[in-house]
C-alpha positions in Angstrom: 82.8 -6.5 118.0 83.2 -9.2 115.4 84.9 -8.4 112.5 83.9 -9.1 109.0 85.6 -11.7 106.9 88.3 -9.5 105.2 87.0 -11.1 101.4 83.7 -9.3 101.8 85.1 -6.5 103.3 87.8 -6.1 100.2 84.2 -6.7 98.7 82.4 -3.9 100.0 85.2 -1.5 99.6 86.0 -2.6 96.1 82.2 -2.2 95.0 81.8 1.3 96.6 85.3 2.6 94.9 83.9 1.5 92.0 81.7 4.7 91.7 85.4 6.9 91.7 85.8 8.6 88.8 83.5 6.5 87.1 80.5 7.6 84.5 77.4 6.6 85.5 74.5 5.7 83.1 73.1 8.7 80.9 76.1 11.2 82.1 77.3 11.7 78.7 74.0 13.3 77.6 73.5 14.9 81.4 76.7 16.7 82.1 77.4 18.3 78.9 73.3 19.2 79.0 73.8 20.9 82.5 77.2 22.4 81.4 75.7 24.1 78.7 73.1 25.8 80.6 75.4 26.9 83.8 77.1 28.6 80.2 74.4 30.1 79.0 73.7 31.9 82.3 77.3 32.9 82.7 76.5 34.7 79.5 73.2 36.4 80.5 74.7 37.0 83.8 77.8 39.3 81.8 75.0 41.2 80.3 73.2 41.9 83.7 76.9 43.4 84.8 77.2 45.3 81.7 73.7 46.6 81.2 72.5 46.8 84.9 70.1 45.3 86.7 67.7 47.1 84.1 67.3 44.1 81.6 65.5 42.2 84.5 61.7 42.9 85.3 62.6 44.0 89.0 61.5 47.4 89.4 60.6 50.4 92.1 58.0 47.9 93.6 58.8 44.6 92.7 62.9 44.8 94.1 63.1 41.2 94.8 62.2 38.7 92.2 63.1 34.9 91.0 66.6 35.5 92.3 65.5 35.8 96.3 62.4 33.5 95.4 65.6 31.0 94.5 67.8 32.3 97.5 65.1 31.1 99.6 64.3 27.7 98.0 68.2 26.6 98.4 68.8 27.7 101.8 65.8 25.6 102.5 67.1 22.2 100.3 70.3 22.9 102.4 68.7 21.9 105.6 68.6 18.4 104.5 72.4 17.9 105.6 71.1 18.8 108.9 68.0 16.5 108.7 70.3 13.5 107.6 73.3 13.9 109.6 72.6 15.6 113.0 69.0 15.0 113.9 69.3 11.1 112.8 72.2 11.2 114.4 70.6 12.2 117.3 68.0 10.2 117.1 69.8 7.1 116.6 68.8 5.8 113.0 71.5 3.6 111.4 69.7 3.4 108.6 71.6 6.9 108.0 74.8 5.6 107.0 74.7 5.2 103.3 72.9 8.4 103.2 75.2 10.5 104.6 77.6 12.0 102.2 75.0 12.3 99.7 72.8 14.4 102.0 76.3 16.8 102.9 76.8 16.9 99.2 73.2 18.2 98.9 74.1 20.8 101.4 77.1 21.9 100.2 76.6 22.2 96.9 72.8 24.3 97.7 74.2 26.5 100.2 77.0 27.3 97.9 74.5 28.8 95.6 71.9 30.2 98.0 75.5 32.5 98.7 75.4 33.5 95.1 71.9 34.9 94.7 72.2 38.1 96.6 75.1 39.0 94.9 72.9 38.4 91.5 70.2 40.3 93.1 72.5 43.5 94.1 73.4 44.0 90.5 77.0 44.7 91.2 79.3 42.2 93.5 81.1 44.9 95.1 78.1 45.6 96.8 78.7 42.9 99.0 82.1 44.2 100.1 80.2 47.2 101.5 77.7 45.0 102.7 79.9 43.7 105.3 82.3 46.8 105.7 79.3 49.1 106.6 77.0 46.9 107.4 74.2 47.4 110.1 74.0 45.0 112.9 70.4 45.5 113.1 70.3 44.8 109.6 68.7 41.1 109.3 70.6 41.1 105.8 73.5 41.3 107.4 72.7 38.0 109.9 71.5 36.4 106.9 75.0 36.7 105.0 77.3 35.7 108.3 74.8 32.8 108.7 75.4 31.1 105.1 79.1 31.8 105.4 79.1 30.1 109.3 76.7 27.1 107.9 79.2 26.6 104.6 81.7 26.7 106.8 80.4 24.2 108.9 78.9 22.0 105.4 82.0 22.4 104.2 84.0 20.3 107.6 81.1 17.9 108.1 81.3 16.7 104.7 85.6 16.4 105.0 85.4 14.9 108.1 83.7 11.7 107.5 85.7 11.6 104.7 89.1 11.1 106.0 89.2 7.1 106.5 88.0 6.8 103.3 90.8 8.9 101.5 93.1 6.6 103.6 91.3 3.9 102.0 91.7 5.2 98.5 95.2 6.1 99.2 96.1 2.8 99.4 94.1 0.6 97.4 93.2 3.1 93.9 97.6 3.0 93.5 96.5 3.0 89.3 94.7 6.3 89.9 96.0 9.3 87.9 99.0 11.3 90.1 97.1 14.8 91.0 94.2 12.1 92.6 97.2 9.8 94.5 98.4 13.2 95.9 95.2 14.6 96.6 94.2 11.6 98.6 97.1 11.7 100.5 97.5 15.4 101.0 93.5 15.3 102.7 94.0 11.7 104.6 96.4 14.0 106.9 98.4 10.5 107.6 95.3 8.6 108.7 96.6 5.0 110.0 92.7 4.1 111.4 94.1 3.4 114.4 91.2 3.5 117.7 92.5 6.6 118.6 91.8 8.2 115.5 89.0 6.3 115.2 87.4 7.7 119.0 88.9 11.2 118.2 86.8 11.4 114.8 83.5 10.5 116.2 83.7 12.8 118.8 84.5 15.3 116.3 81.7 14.7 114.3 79.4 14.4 117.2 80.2 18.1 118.8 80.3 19.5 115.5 76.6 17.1 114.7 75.4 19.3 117.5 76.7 22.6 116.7 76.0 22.9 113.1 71.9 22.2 113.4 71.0 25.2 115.5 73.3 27.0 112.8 71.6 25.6 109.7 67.9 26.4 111.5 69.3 29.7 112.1 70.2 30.5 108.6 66.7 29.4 107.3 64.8 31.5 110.6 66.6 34.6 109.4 66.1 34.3 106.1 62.8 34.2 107.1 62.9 37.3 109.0 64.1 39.4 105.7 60.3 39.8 105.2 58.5 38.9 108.7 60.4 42.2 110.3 58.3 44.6 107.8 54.7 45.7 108.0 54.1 44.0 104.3 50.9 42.0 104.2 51.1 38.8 103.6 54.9 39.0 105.3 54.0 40.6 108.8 53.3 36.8 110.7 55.0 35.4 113.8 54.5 32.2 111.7 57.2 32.7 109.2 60.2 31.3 110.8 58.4 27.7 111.5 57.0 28.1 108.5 60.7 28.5 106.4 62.1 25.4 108.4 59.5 23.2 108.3 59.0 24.0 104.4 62.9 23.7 103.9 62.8 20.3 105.4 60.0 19.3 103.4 61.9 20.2 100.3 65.0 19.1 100.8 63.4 15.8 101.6 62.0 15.3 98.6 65.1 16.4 96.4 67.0 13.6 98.8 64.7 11.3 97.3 65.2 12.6 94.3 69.1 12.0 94.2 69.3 8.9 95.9 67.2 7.3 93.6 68.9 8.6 90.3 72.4 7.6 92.6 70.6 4.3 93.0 69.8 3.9 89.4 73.1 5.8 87.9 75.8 4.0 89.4 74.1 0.4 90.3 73.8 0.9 94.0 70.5 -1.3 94.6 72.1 -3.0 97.7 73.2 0.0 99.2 70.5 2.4 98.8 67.3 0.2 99.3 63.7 0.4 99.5 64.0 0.3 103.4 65.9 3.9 103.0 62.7 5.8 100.7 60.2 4.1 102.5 61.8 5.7 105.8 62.6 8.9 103.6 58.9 8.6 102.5 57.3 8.9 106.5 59.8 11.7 106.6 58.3 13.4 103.8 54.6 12.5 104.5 54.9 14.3 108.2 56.8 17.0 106.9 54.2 17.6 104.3 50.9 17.2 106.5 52.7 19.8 108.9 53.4 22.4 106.3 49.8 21.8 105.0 48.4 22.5 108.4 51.5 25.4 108.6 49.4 26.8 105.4 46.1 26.4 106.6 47.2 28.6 109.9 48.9 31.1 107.3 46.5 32.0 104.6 43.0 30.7 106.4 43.5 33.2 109.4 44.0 35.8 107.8 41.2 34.9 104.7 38.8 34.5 107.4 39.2 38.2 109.1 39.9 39.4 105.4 41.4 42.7 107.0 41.4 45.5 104.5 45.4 45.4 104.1 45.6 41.7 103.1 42.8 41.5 101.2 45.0 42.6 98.0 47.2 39.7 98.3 45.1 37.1 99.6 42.5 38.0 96.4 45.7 37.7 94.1 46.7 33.9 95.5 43.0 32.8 96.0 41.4 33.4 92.3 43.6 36.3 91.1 47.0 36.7 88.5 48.6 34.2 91.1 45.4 31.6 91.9 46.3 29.0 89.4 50.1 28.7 90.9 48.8 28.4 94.5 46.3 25.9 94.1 49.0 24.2 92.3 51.1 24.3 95.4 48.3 23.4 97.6 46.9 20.3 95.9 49.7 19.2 93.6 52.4 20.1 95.9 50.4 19.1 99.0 47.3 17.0 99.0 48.1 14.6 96.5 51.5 13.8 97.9 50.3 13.4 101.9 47.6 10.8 99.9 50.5 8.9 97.8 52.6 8.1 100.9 49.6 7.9 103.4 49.7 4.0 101.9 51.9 2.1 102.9 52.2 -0.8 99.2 52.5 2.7 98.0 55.4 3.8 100.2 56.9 0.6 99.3 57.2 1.6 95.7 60.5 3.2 94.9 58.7 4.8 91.6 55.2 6.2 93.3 57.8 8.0 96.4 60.4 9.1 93.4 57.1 10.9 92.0 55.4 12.3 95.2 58.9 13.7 95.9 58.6 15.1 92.3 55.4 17.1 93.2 56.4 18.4 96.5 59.9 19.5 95.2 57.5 21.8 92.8 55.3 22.7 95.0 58.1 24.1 97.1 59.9 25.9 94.1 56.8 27.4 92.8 55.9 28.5 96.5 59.0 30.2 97.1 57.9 32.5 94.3 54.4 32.9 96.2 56.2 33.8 99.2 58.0 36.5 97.5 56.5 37.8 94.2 53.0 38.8 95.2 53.1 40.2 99.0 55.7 42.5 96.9 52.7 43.6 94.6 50.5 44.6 97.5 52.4 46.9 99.7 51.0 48.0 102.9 50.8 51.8 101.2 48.7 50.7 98.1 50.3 51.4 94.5 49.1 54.4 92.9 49.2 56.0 89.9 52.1 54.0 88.7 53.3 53.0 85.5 52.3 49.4 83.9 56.0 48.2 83.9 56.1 49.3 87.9 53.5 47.5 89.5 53.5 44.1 87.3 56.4 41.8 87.5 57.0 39.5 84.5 60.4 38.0 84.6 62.5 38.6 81.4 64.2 36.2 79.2 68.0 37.3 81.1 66.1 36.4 84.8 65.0 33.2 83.3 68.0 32.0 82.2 70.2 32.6 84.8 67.4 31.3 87.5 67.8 27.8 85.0 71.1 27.8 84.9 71.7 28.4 88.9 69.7 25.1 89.3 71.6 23.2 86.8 74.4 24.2 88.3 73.2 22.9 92.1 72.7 19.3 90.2 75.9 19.4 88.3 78.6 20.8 91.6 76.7 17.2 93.1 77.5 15.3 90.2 81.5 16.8 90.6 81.4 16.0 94.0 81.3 12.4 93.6 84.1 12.4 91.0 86.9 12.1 93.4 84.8 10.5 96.3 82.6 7.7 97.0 79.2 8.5 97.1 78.9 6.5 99.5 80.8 6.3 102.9 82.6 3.0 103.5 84.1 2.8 106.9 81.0 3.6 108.5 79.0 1.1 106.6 81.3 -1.4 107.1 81.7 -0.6 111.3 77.7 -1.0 111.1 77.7 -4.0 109.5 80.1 -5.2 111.6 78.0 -4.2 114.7 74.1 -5.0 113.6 74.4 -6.4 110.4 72.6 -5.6 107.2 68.9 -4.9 108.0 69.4 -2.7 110.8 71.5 -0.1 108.6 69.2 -1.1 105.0 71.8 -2.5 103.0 71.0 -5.6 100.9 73.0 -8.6 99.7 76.3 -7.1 100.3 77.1 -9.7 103.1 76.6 -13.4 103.0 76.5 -13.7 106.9 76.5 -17.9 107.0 79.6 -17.6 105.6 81.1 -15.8 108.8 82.2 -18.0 111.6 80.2 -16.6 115.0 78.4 -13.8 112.8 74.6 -13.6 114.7 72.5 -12.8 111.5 
């Protein structure tokens, strides 16, 4: 293996800690802006505890509303840890590495609040106790929770373990850092000396648990599907369901990678690291993902539209030109169409601003359709509604929903933000090893390494 000159590796190092602890651009106006919403849900939230699930608009018929619709939307972004880390992995694209703790982040920070909708939705938290204390096994509730506990579990050790060599590395170069970080890098570093041993011992670690966690993560997005497949429900009762959540969860989280990466990229000057090589990849990702999930919803809604069976007919009337029509033609041809067309060019693809803005459409798409999923197959039961009262068989979500719905998703953006405090968003021992090995193009970096000025280096 040859070994980079030790300057640019100092180099590399040096810009990459740079990002510790420091403010990128616009974060003055951002975190306080996303801190003051996560407050203002905090508050609403209080009043759902004290008042009871009574100041939402979930009602007799409409039990599950924007909460769930969200519970489903960041189990799905959640899968992008898996896309990123195992299946690349897998796969054998170094043009991973720099995306890697970002993508974990992502995970961690969006299964940590898919946990926290069902306990919004159940109205009181000690339900949850109860929940697993007399739980039913044949209760797909009851898989769903042990499945986001297992996959955070797992999030929470694939994001440490890659970590390690760089808290070594910050151990002993960032010796001006404030105390509580010094003994906080040390304390997690666990002694790390980056000897080979350790070095061999880590990989393999990261490779079994690579393999374990992705039948985990598709697990927990299958059986969330199965909350509403396992009913009679029109509109729910499809075989199609779980392929449909997976696929649809990859789509999403996807496009909010390309989201992040490129405000990353912009926030904390991290052109040469996070290049057009890595959206144009992230863009065929994203344009295969999305053409499958358009055929997925041609298979789900054009089946059943062309038999027109008396017990969908409600439903499928209600998405095609009914309350519902304008938000799932929305999904279909903003969230859809026009994206697969964007990145179906590749000058296009090559444009970090026209992928940032497909990625924008198909993150919304996703959101909205989460609701469609949810929302109106609950408004056509399989019994029809009869002789109820208006308030019953509507749903209108109230100010209190609303609020808390906003501030669960500033939240997701602002635990990332945290997250890259205290670590580099980038990971630095693995981008330097790939350098070493195949140089810059093969793992997208830019400019970082002048490789005539390495004796032997093959560029």
């Amino acid at each position: 293996m040859e070994k980079l000159n030790p300057e640019i590796k100092n180099q590399i190092e040096n810009e990459l800690l740079g990002t510790v602890g420091r403010r990128y651009r616009q974060e003055a106006f951002w975190v306080p802006f996303l801190a003051l919403i996560c407050i203002g849900g905090t508050v609403a939230w209080i009043i759902q505890l004290r008042k009871g699930l009574g100041v939402t608009a979930m009602r007799d018929y409409v039990s599950w509303g924007l909460y769930i619709s969200l519970l489903f939307f960041f189990v799905g972004v959640s899968l992008i840890g898996a896309l990123v880390s195992c299946v690349l992995r897998m796969s054998g694209a170094k043009w991973r590495y720099p995306l890697i703790r970002i993508a974990e982040a992502v995970t961690l920070s969006a299964i940590f609040f898919a946990g926290f909708m069902p306990v919004l939705d159940m109205g009181r938290p000690e339900r949850l106790y109860f929940l697993i204390t007399h739980g039913r096994i044949q209760s797909p509730i009851l898989w769903d929770v042990v499945a986001i506990a297992t996959y955070f579990i797992g999030s929470v050790i694939y994001f440490y373990l890659p970590l390690i060599p760089d808290l070594a590395i910050m151990r002993d170069k960032l010796t001006d850092a404030p105390k509580w970080r010094k003994k906080m890098w040390r304390w997690l570093a666990m002694g790390w000396e980056d000897n080979l041993l350790q070095r061999r011992l880590l990989k393999k670690a990261m490779l079994i648990l690579s393999i374990v966690i992705l039948p985990v993560a598709i697990s927990v997005h299958t059986i969330s599907a199965w909350l509403i497949a396992f009913t009679l429900r029109p509109g729910w009762n499809s075989t199609i369901m779980g392929p449909y959540f997976v696929f649809g969860a990859l789509m999403a989280g996807t496009a909010i990678m390309i989201l992040i990466i490129a405000k990353l990229r912009h926030g904390y000057r991290l052109e040469h690291y996070l290049t057009p090589k890595h959206f144009n990849n992230l863009a065929k990702i994203l344009l295969a993902l999305t053409a499958f999930y358009l055929y997925l919803n041609i298979n789900k809604y054009g089946v059943p539209a062309f038999k027109m069976a008396k017990e969908e007919k409600g439903v499928l009337e209600d998405l095609f030109y009914g309350k519902n029509a304008f938000l799932f033609w929305f999904t279909q041809v903003v969230g859809l169409v026009i994206p697969i067309i964007i990145l179906s060019f590749k000058k296009i693809r090559q444009s970090i601003k026209w992928v940032v803005a497909a990625s924008v459409m198909v993150l919304l798409g996703a959101l909205i359709n989460r609701y469609l999923i949810v929302v109106p197959n609950m408004l056509h039961p399989f019994v029809p509604i009869q002789h109820a009262q208006h308030g019953y068989a509507t749903y209108n979500p109230t100010l209190i929903e609303w609020t808390i719905t906003a501030s669960s998703l500033a939240g997701f953006v602002l635990l990332i933000i945290l997250l890259f405090k205290p670590f580099p968003v980038i990971t630095m021992w693995e981008v330097i090893e790939e350098v070493e090995k195949r140089g810059e193009k093969e793992i997208g970096v830019e400019n970082i390494v002048n490789f005539q000025n390495i004796p032997g280096h093959a560029s």
